[in-house]
N, C-alpha and C positions, 0 to 999 in steps of 0.2 A: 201735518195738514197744511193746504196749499194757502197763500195767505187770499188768495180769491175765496175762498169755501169759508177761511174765518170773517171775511168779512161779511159774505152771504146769511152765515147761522148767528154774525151777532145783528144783522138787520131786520133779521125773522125774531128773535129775541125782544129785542126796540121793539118793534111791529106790535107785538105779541103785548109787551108791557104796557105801550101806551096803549092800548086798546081798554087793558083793564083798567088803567086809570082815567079814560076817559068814558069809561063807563060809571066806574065808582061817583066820581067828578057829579055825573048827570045825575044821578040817583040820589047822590046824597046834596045837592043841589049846592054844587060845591064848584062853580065856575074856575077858579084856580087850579083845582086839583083834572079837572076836566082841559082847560087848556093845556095844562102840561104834558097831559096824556095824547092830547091832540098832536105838540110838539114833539113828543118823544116819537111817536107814531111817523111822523113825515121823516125825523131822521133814519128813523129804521130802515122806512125804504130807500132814501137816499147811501146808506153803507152797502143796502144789497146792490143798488144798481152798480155802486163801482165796483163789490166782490165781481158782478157780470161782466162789466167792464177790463178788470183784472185779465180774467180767463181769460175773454177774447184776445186780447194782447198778451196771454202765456205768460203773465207777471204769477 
C-alpha cells in the first residue's frame, strides 16, 4: 500500500474517532473527552490532506 493511501485511511480513521469522542464528550457532558475528540478530528483531516498531497507529488 502506497504510503499516500495510508495516510488517507489513517486520517479517515482519526476523523472517524474523534467524531465519536466528541460525540460521547457532548452527551456524556464530559467537555475533555469532547475536546479530544474535537482534536483527534482536526488531526485526521490534517493526515488525509497530506496522504492527497502525497499522491499529487507520486511520493
Amino acid at each position: 500500500m502506497k504510503s499516500s493511501t495510508k495516510d488517507k485511511a489513517k486520517g479517515t480513521f482519526h476523523e472517524v474517532k474523534g467524531k465519536v469522542k466528541e460525540v460521547a464528550g457532548k452527551l456524556s457532558d464530559n467537555p475533555k473527552l469532547e475536546a479530544e475528540g474535537t482534536g483527534e478530528k482536526i488531526a485526521g483531516k490534517i493526515q488525509g490532506k497530506i496522504g492527497q498531497v502525497k499522491k499529487v507529488l507520486g511520493k
